[in-house]
C-alpha positions as CSV (number, residue, x, y, z in Angstrom):
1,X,-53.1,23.7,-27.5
2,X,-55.6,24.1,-25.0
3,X,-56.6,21.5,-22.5
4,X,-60.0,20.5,-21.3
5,X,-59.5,19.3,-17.8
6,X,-62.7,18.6,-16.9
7,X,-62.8,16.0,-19.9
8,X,-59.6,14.7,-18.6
9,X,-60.7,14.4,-15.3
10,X,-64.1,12.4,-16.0
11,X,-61.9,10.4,-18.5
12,X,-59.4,8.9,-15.7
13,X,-62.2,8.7,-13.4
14,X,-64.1,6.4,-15.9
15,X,-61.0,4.4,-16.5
16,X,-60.3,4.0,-13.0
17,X,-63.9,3.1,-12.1
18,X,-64.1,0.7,-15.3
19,X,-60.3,-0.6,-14.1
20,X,-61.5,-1.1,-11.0
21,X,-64.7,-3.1,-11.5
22,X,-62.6,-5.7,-14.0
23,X,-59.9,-5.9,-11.3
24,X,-63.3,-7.1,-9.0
25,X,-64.1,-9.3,-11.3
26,X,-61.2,-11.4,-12.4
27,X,-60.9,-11.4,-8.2
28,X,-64.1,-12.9,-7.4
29,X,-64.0,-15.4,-10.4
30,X,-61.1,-16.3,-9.2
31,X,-62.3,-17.1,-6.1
32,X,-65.3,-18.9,-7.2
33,X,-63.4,-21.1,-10.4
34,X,-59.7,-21.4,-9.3
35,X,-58.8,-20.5,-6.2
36,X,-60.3,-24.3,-4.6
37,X,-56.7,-25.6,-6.5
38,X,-54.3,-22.7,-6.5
39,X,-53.2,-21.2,-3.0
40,X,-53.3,-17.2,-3.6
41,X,-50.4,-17.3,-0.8
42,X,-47.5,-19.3,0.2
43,X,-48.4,-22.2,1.5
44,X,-47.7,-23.5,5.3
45,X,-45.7,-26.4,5.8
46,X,-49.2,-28.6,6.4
47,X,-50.5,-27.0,3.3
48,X,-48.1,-28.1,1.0
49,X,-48.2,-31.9,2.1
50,X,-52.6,-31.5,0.8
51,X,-51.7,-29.3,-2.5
52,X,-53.5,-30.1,-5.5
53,X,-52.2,-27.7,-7.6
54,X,-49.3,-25.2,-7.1
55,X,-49.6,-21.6,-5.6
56,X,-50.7,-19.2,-8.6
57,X,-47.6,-16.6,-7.4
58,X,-45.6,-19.6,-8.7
59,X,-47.6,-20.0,-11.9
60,X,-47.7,-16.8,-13.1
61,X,-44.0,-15.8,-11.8
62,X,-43.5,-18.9,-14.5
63,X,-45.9,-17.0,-17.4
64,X,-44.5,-13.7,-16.3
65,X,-40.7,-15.3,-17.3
66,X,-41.8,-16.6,-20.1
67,X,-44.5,-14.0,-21.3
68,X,-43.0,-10.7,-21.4
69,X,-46.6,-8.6,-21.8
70,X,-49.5,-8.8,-20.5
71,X,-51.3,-9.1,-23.9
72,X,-49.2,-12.4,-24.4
73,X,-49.3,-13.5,-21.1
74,X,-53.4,-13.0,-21.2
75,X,-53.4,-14.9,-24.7
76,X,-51.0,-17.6,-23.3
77,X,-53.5,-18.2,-19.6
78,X,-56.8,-18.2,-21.9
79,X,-55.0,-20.8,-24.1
80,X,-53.9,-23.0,-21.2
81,X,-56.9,-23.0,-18.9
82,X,-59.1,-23.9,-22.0
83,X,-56.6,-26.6,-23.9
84,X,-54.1,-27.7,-21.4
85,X,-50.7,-29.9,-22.2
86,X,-47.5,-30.6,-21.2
87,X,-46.0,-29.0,-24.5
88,X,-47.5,-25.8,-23.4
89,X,-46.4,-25.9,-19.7
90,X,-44.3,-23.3,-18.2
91,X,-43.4,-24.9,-15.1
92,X,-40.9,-27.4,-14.1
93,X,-41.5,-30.9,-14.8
94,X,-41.6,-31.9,-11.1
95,X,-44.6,-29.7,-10.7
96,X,-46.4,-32.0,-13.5
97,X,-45.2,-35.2,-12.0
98,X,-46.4,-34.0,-8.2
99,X,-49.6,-32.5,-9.8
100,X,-50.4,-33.6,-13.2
101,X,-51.9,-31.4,-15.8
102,X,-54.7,-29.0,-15.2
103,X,-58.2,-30.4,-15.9
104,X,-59.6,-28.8,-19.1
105,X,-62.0,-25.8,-17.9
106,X,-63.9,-26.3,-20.8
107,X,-67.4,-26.0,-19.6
108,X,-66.4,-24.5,-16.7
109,X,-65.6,-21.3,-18.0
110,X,-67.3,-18.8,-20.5
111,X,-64.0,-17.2,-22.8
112,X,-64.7,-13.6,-21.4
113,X,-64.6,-15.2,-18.1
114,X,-60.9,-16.5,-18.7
115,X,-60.3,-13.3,-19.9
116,X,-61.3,-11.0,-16.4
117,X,-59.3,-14.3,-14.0
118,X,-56.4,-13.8,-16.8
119,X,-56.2,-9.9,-16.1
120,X,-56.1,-10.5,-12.7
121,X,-53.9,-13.0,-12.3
122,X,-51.3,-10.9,-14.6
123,X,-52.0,-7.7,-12.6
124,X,-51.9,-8.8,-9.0
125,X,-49.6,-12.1,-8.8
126,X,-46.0,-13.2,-10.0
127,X,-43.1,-11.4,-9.8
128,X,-42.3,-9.3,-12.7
129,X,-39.0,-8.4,-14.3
């Protein structure tokens, strides 16, 4: 069988590039939608007195347990930010009772938009198994 590296080549160039750009994406919507309520790092001690919502390491260390690919894990974040509820929680209760449930981002959001902040979140934050 004979291989045809420059096909290759522009192949995992394109997936990078394409890779890349939804990795941008799911960062800056991020940035813009969530990351007013969900620290990207660990808070200070002063920070975590004016929390509104917990760290998203925490959160997705939580879907990551819980959600063993990212497929499900995607499926499960999509779910959640558009139809919150207890039922569906992954964290602790004492994370509900300091925080309440997440607001409905119904309106907020477009579905491919939850899509790109679920890809990120899944690929950059949470500690994996």
């Amino acid at each position: 069988m004979k291989l045809n590296l420059p096909a290759i080549t522009l192949f995992f160039l394109l997936f990078g590039t394409v890779t890349s750009m939804a990795q941008e994406k799911g960062s800056m919507l991020f940035e813009e939608k969530c990351a007013s309520c969900h620290l990207k790092q660990r808070p200070s001690f002063e920070a975590m007195n004016t929390m509104i919502a917990p760290p998203i390491m925490g959160v997705m260390s939580h879907v990551k347990e819980a959600k063993t690919t990212k497929p499900e894990a995607v499926k499960f974040i999509v779910d959640y930010i558009f139809d919150p509820s207890a039922v569906k929680a992954l964290c602790m209760k004492q994370s509900i009772d300091r925080f309440g449930l997440m607001p409905s981002q119904k309106g907020n959001l477009t579905k491919e938009e939850a899509l790109s902040i679920a890809g990120y979140l899944y690929d950059n934050y949470g500690y994996s198994k």
